[in-house]
C-alpha positions as CSV (number, residue, x, y, z in Angstrom):
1,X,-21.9,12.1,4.3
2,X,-20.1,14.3,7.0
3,X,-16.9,15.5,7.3
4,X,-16.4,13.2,10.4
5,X,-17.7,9.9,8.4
6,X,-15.5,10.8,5.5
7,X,-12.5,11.1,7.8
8,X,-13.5,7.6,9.0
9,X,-13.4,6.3,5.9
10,X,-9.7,7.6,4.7
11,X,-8.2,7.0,8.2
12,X,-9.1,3.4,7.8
13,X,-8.4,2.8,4.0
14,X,-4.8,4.3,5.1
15,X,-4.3,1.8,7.7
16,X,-5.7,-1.1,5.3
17,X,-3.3,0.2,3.1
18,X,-0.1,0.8,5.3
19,X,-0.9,-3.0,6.9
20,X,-1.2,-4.7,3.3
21,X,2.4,-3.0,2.8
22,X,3.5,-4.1,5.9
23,X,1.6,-7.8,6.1
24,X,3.1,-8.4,2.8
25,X,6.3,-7.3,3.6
26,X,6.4,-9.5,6.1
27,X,4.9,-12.5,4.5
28,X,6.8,-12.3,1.1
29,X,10.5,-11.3,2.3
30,X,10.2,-13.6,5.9
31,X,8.6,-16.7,4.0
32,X,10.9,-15.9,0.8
33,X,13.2,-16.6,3.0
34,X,12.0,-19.4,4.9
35,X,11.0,-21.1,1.3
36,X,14.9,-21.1,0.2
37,X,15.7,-22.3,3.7
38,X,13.8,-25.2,3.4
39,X,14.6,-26.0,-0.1
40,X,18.4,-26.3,1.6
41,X,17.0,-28.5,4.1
42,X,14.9,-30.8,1.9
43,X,17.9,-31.6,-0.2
44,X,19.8,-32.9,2.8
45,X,17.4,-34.1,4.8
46,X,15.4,-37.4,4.0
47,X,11.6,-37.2,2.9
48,X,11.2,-39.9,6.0
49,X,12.6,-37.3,8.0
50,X,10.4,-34.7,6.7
51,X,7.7,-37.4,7.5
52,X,8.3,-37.9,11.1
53,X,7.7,-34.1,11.9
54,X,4.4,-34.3,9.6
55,X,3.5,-37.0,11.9
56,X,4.0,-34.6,15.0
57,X,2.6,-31.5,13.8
58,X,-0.9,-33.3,13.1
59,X,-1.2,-33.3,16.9
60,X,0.6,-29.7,17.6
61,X,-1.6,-27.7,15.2
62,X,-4.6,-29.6,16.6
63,X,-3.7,-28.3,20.1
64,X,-2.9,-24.7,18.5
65,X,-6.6,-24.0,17.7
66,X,-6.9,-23.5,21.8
67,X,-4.5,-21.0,22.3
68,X,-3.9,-19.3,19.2
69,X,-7.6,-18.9,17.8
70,X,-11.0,-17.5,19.4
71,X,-10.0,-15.5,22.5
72,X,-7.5,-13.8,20.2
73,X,-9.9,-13.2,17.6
74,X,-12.8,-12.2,19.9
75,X,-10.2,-9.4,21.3
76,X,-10.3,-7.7,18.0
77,X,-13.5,-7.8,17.4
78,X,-14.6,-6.5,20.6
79,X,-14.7,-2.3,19.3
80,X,-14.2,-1.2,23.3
81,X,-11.7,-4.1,24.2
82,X,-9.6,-2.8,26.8
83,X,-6.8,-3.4,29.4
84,X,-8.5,-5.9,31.6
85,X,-9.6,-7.9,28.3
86,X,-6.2,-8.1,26.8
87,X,-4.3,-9.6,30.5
88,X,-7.3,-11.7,30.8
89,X,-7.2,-13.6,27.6
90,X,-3.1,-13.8,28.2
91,X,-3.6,-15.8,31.5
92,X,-6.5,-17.5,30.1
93,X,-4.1,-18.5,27.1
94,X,-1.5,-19.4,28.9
95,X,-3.2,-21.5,31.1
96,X,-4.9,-23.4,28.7
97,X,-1.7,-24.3,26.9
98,X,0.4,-25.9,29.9
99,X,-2.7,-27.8,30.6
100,X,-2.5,-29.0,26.2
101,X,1.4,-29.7,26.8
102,X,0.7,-31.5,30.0
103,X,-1.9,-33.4,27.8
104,X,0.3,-34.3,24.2
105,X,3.2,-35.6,26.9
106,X,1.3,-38.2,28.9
107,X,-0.1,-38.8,25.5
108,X,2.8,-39.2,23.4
109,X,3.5,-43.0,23.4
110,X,0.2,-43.9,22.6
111,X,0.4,-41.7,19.4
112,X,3.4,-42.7,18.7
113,X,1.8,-46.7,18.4
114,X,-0.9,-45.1,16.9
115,X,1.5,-44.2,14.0
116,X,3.9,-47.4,14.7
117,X,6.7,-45.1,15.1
118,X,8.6,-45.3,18.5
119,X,10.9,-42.2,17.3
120,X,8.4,-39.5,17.5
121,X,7.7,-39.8,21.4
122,X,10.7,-37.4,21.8
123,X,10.2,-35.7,19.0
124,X,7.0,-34.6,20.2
125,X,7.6,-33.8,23.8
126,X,9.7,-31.5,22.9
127,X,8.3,-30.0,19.4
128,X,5.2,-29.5,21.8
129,X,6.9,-27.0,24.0
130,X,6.3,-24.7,21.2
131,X,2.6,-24.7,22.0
132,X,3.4,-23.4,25.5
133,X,6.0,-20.5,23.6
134,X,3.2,-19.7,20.8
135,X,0.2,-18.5,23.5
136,X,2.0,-16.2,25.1
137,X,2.6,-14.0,22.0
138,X,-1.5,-14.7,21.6
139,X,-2.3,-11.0,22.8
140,X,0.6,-9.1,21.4
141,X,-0.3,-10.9,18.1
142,X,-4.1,-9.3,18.7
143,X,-2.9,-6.8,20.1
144,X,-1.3,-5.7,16.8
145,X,-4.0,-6.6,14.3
146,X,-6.3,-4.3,16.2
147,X,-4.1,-1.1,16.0
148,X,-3.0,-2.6,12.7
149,X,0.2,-2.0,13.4
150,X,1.5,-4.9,11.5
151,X,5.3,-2.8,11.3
152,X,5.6,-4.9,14.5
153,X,5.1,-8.6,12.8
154,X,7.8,-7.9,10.2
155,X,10.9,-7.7,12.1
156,X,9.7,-10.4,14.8
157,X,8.8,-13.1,11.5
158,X,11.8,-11.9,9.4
159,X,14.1,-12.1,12.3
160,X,13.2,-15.7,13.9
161,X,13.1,-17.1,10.4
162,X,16.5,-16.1,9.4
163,X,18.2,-17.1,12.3
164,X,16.1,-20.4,13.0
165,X,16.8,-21.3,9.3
166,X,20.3,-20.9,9.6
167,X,20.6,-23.1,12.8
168,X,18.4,-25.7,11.0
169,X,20.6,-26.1,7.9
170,X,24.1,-26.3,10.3
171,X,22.1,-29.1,12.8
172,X,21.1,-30.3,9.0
173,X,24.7,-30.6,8.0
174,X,25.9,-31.7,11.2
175,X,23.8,-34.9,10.9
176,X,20.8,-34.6,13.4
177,X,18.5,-35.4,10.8
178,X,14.7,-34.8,12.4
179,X,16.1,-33.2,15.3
180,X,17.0,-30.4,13.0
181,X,13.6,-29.5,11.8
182,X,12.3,-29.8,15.3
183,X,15.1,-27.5,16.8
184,X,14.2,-24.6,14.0
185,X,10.8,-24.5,14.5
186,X,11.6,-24.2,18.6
187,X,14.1,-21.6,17.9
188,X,11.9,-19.6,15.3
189,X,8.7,-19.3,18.2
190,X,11.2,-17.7,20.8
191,X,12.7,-15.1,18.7
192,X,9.1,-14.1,17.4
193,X,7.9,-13.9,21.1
194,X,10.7,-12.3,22.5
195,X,11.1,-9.5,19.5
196,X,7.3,-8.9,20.4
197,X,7.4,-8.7,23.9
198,X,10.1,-6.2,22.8
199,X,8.5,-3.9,20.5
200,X,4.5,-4.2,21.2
201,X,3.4,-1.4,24.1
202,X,1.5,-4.0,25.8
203,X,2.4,-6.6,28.5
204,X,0.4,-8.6,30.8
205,X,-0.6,-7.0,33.8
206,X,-1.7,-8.9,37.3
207,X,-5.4,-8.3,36.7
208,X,-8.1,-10.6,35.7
209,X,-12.2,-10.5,35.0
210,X,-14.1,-14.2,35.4
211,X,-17.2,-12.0,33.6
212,X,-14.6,-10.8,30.7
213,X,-13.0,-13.9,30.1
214,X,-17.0,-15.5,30.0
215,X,-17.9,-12.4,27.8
216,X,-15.0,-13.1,25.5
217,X,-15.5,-16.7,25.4
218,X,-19.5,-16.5,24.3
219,X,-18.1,-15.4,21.0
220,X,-14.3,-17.1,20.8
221,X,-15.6,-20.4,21.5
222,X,-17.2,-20.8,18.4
223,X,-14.6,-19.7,16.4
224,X,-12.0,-21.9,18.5
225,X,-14.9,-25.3,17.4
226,X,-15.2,-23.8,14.3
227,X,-11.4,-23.9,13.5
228,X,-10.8,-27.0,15.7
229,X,-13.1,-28.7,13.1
230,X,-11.4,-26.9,10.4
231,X,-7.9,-27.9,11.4
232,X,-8.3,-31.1,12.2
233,X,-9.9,-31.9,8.6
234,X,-7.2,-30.5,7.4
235,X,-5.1,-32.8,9.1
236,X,-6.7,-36.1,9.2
237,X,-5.0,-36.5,5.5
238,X,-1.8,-36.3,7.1
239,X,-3.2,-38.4,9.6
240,X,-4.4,-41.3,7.4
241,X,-1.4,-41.3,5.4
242,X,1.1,-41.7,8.3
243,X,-0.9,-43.8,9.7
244,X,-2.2,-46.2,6.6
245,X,0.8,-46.0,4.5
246,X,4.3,-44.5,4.9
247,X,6.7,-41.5,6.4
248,X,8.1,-41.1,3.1
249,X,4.4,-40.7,1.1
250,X,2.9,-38.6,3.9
251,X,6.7,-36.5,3.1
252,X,5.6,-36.0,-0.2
253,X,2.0,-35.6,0.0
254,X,3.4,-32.6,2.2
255,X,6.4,-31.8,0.1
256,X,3.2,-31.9,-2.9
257,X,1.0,-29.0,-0.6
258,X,4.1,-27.2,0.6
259,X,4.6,-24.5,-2.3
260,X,0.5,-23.9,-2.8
261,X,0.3,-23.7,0.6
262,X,2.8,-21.4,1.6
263,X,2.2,-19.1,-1.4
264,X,-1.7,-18.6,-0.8
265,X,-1.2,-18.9,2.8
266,X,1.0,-15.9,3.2
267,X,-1.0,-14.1,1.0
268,X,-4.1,-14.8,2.2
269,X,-3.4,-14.3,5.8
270,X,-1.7,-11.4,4.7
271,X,-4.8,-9.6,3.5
272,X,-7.0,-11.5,6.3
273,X,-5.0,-9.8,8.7
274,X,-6.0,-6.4,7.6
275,X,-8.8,-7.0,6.1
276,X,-10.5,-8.7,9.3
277,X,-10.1,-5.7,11.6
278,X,-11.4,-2.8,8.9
279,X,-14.2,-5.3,8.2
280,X,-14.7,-5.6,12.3
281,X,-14.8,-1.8,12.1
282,X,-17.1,-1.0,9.6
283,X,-20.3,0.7,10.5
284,X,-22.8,-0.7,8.1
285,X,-23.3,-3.5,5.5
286,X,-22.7,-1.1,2.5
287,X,-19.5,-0.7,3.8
288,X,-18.3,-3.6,4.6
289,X,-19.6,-5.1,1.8
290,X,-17.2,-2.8,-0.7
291,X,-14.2,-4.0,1.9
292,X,-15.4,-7.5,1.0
293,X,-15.4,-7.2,-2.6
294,X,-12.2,-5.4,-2.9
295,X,-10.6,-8.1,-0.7
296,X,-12.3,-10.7,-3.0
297,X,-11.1,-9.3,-6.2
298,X,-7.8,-8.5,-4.8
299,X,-6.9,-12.2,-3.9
300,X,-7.9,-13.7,-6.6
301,X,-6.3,-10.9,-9.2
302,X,-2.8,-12.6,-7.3
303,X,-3.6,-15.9,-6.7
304,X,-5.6,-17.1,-9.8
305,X,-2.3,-16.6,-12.1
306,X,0.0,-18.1,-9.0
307,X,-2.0,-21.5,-8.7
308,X,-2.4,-21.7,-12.9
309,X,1.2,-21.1,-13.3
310,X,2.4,-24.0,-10.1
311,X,0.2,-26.3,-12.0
312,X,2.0,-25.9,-15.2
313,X,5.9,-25.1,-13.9
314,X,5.1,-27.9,-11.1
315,X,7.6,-30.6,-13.0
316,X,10.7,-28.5,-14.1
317,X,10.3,-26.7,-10.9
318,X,10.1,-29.5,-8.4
319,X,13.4,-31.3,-10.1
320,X,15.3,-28.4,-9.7
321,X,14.6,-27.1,-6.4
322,X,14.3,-30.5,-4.2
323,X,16.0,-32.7,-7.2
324,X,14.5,-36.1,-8.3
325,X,14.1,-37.7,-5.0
326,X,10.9,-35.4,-4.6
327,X,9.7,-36.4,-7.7
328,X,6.7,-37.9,-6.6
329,X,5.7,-35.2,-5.2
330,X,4.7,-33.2,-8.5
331,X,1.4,-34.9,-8.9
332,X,0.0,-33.7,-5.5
333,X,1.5,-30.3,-6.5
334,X,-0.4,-30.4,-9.6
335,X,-3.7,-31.6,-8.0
336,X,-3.8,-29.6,-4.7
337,X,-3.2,-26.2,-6.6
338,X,-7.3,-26.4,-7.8
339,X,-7.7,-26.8,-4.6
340,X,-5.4,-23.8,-2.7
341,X,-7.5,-21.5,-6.0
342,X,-10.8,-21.4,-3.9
343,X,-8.8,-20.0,-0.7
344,X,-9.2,-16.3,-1.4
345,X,-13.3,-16.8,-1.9
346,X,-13.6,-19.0,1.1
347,X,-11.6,-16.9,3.4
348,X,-13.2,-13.4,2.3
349,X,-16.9,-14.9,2.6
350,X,-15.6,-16.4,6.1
351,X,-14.2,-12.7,7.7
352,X,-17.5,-10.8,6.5
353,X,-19.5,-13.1,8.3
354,X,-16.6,-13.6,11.5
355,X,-16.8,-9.3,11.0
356,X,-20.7,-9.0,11.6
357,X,-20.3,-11.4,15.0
358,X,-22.2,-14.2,13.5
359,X,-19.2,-16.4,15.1
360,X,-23.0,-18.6,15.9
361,X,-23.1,-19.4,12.0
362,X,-19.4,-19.6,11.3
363,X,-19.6,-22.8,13.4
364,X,-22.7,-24.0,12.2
365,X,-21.0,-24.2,8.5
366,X,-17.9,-25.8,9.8
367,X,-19.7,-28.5,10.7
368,X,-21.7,-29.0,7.4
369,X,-18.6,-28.5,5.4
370,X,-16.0,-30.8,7.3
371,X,-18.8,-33.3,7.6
372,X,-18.9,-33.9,4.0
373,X,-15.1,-33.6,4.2
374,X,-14.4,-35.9,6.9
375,X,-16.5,-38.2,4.8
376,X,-14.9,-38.0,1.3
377,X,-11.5,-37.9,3.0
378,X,-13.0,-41.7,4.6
379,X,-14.0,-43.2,1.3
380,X,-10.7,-41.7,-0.2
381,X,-8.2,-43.3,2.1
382,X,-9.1,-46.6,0.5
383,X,-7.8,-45.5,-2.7
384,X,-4.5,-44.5,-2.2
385,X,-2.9,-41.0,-1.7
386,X,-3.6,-39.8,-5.7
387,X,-7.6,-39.9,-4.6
388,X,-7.1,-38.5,-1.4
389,X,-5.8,-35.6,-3.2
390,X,-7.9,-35.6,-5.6
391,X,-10.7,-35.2,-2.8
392,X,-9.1,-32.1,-1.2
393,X,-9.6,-30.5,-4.5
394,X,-13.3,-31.4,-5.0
395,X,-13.9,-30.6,-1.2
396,X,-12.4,-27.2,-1.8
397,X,-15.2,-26.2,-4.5
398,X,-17.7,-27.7,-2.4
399,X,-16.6,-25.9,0.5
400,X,-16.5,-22.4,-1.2
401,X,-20.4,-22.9,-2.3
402,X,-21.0,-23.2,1.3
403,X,-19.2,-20.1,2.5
404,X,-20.7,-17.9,-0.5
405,X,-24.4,-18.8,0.7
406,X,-25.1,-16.9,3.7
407,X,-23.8,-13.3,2.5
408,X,-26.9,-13.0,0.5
409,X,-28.6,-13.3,2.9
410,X,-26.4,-11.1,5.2
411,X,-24.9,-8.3,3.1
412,X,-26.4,-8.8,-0.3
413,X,-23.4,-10.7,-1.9
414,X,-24.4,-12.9,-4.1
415,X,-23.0,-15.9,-5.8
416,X,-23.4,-14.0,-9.0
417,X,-21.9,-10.8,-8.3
418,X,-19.0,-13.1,-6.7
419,X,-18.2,-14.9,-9.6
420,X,-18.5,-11.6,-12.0
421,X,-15.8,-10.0,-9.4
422,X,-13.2,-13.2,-9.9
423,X,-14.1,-14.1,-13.6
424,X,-11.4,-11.4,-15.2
425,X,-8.8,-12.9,-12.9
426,X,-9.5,-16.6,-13.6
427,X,-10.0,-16.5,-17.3
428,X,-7.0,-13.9,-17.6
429,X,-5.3,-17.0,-15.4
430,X,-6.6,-19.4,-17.9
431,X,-4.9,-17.7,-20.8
432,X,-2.2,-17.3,-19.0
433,X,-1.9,-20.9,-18.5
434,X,-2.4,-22.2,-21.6
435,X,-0.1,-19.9,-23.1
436,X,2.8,-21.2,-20.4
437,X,1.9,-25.0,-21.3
438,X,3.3,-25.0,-24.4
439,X,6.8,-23.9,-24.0
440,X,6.9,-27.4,-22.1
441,X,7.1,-28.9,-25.8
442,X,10.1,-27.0,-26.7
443,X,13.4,-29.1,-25.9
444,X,15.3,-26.7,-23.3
445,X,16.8,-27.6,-20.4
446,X,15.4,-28.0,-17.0
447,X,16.0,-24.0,-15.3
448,X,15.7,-22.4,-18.8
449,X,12.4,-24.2,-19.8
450,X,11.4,-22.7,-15.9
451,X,12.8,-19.5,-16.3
452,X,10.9,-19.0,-19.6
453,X,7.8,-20.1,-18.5
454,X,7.9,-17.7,-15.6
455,X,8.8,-14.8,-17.6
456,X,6.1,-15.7,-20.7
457,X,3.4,-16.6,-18.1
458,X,4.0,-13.0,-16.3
459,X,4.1,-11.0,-19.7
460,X,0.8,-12.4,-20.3
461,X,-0.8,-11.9,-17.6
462,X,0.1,-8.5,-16.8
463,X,-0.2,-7.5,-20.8
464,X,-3.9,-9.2,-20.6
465,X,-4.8,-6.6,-17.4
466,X,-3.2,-3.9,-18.9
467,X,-5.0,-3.9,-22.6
468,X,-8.5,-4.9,-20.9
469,X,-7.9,-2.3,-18.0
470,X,-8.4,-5.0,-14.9
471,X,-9.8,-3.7,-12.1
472,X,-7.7,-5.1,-9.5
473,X,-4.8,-4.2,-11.7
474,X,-5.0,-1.0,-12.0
475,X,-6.0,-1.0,-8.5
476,X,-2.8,-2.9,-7.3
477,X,-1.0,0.0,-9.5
478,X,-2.4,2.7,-7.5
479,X,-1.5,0.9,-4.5
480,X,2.0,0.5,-5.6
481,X,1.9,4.5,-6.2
482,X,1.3,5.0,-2.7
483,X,3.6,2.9,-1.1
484,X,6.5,5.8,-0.5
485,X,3.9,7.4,1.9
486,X,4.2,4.4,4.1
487,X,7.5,4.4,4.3
């Protein structure tokens, strides 16, 4: 290997590792803080409250996938992307989402009898605005994953959830009810645009390529199908339960999905973020491979023991975060943890293949998979919620079978040599669990029984990696060792 190759290969695990300091900086403190924030919220606001905005995001996240996904995504993984490319996509972006807005508002009383629910055709005129806000931070947003500059995310997410939050629990107090989930959400977009417009070195520019934008497209709009399809799976169970049974369930169905959720989700996108680009990056299929594997065991070395532990703490710590009235929440909690635990293999099997340009195939298994998902979720419905959960978790096995397949094929990753890279993770999760689920028979009270669990469930764990030398412990460690030359 030559000098120059080797220099390659340290400039960009320094990067990797200077983003994964920075992504989860960003992630952890910024949705730390958004996750107390809404705890404040939930226990003044009412789940039909909480409902009503479910109800309205189904459509806005839909309408997301345009502007937010594929032309994005094809900027970074175009190596020789340049200043053309980046202003094209931003008008091309922008475009597209006044034409969406334009779109949700004619459309807004017929979803709103769709759901039976005159209150949301307000609701969603103006919650949609923040489609319109959210594409024009598209490039900036690509613009930094590129560069991996990720510095740039953390003060922009910290500093529009803070003050959003804060506006969100006065409205809360002050009795607005929905109107102040839908005014946060408004007010957390703009001051993550306007922080980035601030601190990214690029703005749009009053040039634009028809052949770019058809060149960018060839690969984006896969991805943006492939996601569309993804997203709106995702969202026809909100969909079916707003529409087949009540605000309040679909609340805490949500309520259920919101803690596994936002844990593996910041995590995941944290390391998808950095991972994407050095994947994007690498020159050959040895290499990216090792970024895959590394990626692979890293996720689920930190989310394996997460999802384990929500499933167990799930009672003592729904009660005393969101009190009783959330209650019924727990079971989803419980149920949609299995299937948040196949996250980190789907997602890493999903960039290598996005990171070879095979955006053909990424599509082509989008279909298969949410095919047999739109499908269960149909038989499901007439079940009740409980099975409709219970179908998200046996989807989410399914669906991580599918994404393993192809890299066989593609880089030589098998299923095997997956399942031998997560096994120390999930069986030292396992342990882990089992060990926690018995302090639940001891009489304590409701925040110590919690408290203990955590701390028990976290001396395990780490005490199983440390005795057995865990790869992705020790490698977390040496991470952790080389975080003050970041600083």
């Amino acid at each position: 290997m030559s000098d120059n190759e080797i220099k390659s290969i340290n400039g960009t695990k320094e990067k990797v590792l200077a983003g994964l300091f920075w992504t989860f900086g960003e992630r952890i403190l910024a949705q730390g803080v958004s996750f107390i924030l809404s705890i404040i919220l939930a226990r003044i606001l009412l789940p039909s409250e909480y409902g009503i905005i479910a109800m309205v995001m189904v459509f806005i996240n839909i309408a997301n996938v345009f502007t937010s996904t594929g032309f994005g995504e094809a900027l970074v993984q175009k190596k020789d992307a340049d200043e053309l490319d980046f202003s094209t996509v931003f008008f091309c972006t922008l475009s597209l989402s006044i034409v969406i807005y334009i779109i949700l508002f004619i459309g807004a009383p017929y979803i709103a009898e769709f759901y039976h629910t005159k209150e949301i055709i307000l609701v969603l005129r103006i919650l949609s605005i923040k489609i319109v806000l959210s594409s024009i931070a598209t490039v900036q947003h690509a613009y930094v994953q590129k560069r991996m500059i990720f510095k740039k995310f953390f003060f922009s997410t910290l500093g529009g959830t803070v003050i959003s939050g804060i506006l969100g629990i006065v409205l809360a107090y002050s009795g607005f009810g929905v109107w102040a989930l839908v005014f946060q959400y408004l007010t957390n977009t703009i001051i993550d645009i306007l922080v980035l417009l601030k601190t990214v070195p690029w703005h749009p520019r009053l040039i634009f390529s028809v052949e770019r934008a058809k060149q960018l497209m060839d690969f984006g709009w896969k991805l943006v199908f492939s996601n569309l399809i993804n997203v709106v799976y995702n969202e026809s169970r909100s969909l079916i339960i707003g529409r087949s049974y009540s605000s309040a369930d679909l609340a805490y169905y949500n309520k259920g999905n919101q803690i596994p959720s936002l844990a593996i989700t910041n995590i995941d996108t944290a390391i998808g973020n950095v991972v994407f680009p050095a994947m994007s990056a690498a020159e050959d299929k040895e290499r990216l491979k090792a970024i895959g594997r590394r990626a692979m065991k890293t996720t689920s070395y930190i989310i394996f023991p997460i999802m384990i532990g929500l499933i167990v703490v799930s009672r003592p710590l729904i009660l005393l975060l969101l009190t009783d009235k959330w209650s019924n929440s727990i079971i989803y909690m419980q149920i949609l943890c299995l299937y948040w635990m196949t996250q980190p293999i789907q997602t890493t099997n999903w960039q290598i293949i996005k990171a070879i340009g095979r955006s053909d195939l990424c599509l082509k298994l989008e279909i298969l998979k949410k095919a047999i998902g739109i499908t269960m979720v149909v038989i499901a419905m007439y079940f009740g919620v409980f099975a409709i959960a219970v179908s998200a978790a046996i989807f989410g096995i399914i669906s991580m079978v599918i994404n393993i397949l192809p890299n066989k094929s593609l880089i030589d990753y098998s299923i095997k040599e997956q399942l031998l890279d997560i096994f120390p993770a999930l069986i030292s999760a396992v342990i882990m669990g089992v060990g926690v689920y018995f302090i639940s028979y001891l009489s304590l009270p409701v925040i110590i029984q919690f408290a203990v669990q955590i701390i028990f469930g976290a001396i395990i764990y780490v005490g199983i990696s440390y005795v057995f030398k865990v790869e992705s412990f020790e490698y977390i460690l040496s991470i952790v060792n080389l975080l003050c030359y970041f600083k």
